[in-house]
N, C-alpha and C positions, 0 to 999 in steps of 0.2 A: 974548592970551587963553590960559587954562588948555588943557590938552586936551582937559577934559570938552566945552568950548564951542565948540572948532572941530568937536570930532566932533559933535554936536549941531547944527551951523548946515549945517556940510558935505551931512548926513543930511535934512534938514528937508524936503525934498520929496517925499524917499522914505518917510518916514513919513507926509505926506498923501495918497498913494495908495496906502498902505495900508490908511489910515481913510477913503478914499473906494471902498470895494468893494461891490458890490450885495448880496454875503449877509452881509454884518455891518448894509447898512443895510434889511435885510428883516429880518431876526434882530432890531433894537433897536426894527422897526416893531412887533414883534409878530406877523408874516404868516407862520414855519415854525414847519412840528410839533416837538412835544418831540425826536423823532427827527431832525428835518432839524438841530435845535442838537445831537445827539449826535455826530453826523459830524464837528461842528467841533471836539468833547471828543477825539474818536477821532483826529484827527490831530495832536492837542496830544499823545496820550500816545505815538503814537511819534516824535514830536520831541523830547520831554525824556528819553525814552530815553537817547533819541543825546547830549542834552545835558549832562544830569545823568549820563551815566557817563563823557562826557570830562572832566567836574568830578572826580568819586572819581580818575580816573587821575592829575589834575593837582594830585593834595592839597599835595603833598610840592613842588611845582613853585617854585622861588625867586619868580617872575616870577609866571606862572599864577595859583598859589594863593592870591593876595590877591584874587581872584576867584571863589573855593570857598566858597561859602555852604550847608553841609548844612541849613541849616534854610530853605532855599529849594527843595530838591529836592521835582518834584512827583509822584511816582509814584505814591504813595502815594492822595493829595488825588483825585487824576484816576482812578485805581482806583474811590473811592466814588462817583465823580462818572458813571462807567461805568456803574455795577453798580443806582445813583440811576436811571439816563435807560434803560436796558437791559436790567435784571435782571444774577441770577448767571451766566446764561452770558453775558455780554459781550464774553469774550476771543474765542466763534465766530462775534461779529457783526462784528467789526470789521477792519479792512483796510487798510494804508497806499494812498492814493494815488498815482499817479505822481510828481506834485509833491512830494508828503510824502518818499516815496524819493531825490529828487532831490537837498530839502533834509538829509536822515539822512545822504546819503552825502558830502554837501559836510563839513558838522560832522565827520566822520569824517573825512576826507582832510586840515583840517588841525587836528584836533585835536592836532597835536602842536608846531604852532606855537602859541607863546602868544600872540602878535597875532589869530590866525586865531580860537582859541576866544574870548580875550574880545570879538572883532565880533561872534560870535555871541551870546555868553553877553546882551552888553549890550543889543543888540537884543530879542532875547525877554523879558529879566527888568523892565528896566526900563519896558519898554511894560506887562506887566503890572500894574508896582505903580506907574503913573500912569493911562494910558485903561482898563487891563483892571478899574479898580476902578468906574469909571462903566458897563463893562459887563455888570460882576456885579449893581451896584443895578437895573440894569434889568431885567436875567433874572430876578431874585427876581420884580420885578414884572410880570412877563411870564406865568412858570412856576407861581412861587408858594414856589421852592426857597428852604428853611432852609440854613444850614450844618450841614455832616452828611451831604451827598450833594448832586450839583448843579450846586453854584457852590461847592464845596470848593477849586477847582483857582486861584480868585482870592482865597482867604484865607491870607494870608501870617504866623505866629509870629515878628512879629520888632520888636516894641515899633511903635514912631513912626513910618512909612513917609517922612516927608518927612528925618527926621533918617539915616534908612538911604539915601535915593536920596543926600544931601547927601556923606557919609561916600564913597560909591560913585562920584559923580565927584572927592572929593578922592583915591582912589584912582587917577584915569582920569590925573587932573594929575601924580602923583605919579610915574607911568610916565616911564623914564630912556628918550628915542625920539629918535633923530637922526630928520631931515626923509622921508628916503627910507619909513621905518617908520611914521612917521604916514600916510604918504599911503596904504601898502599895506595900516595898516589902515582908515583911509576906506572903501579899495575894498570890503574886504570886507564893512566892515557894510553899504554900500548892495548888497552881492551876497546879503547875510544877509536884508535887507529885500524884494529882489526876489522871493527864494524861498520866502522867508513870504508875500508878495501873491500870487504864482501857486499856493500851495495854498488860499488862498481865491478865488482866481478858479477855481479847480476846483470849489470848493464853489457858485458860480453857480449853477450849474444847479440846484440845489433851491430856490434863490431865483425861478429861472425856470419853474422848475413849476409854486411856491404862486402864481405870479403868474395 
């Protein structure tokens, strides 16, 4: 198997307990306020923070850089998507969590291994442009959010999504990784998975509120 598919088979559990969290499945039920989904806006944008500037740092990167996609950077999207759920002062409402810190400072420590960023990169982006697009049809239908503000943070400028993910693991295949390297980056994406589940396990408790 390619690499894209051991890391994909490796990961596969970690990514159902991801998708089995109680405030993504109160969130898709319908049962939190506009604000209780802000929360989950507001720790998206100081994760891409983290993420999309270890990308700008790794433009130039031999390795890294086939993993720099600026027209994937969300700061921007997630800004409207704030300012949508929040108003203009958005920047005074919002607050990394512990968890969210936890995960910023992981992406930071090894953003300067290229293994280390793309577990991360691959984790976040690609879960976005497969389950996060099912989770934007339903927030529309939830909220009622147009593109424009919202649900900006799951509209991706990049033609064909399946022929981008396709490209993205001939990419993951394409990685020159003796054994030791593959395994160390496995670890990290199921490390990259964990810390993204425990910022929404943090986010629980609003789910445990609306309940």
């Amino acid at each position: 198997m390619g690499f894209s598919e051991v890391l994909r088979a490796a990961t596969w559990s970690d990514h159902e307990s991801a998708e089995d969290d109680g405030y993504l499945k109160s969130l898709m039920a319908g049962r939190l306020s506009r604000e209780a989904y802000g929360e989950m806006v507001a720790q998206h944008y100081f994760a891409y923070l983290a993420l999309d500037g270890a990308s700008k740092a790794l433009a130039g990167h031999p390795v890294a850089g086939a993993f720099v996609f600026p027209e994937l950077y969300r700061e921007q999207a997630l800004i409207r998507d704030l300012t949508t759920i929040f108003g203009p002062g958005w920047a005074d409402r919002i607050q990394p969590s512990k968890p969210t810190r936890t995960l910023v400072a992981r992406i930071d420590q090894v953003a300067d291994w290229p293994g280390g960023y793309i577990a991360h990169h691959y984790t976040r982006y690609l879960g976005d442009l497969s389950g996060g697009q099912f989770i934007r049809m339903e927030l529309q239908k939830i909220y009622g959010y147009e593109r424009g503000g919202g649900v900006d943070f799951y509209y991706f400028d990049i033609g064909s999504l399946p022929r981008f993910k396709d490209e993205y693991r001939r990419r993951l295949d394409a990685l020159d990784l003796d054994e030791a390297e593959r395994q160390r980056i496995i670890r990290e994406t199921k490390l990259a998975y964990q810390l993204n589940t425990e910022v929404l396990g943090d986010l629980g408790r609003l789910a445990r509120a609306a309940a």
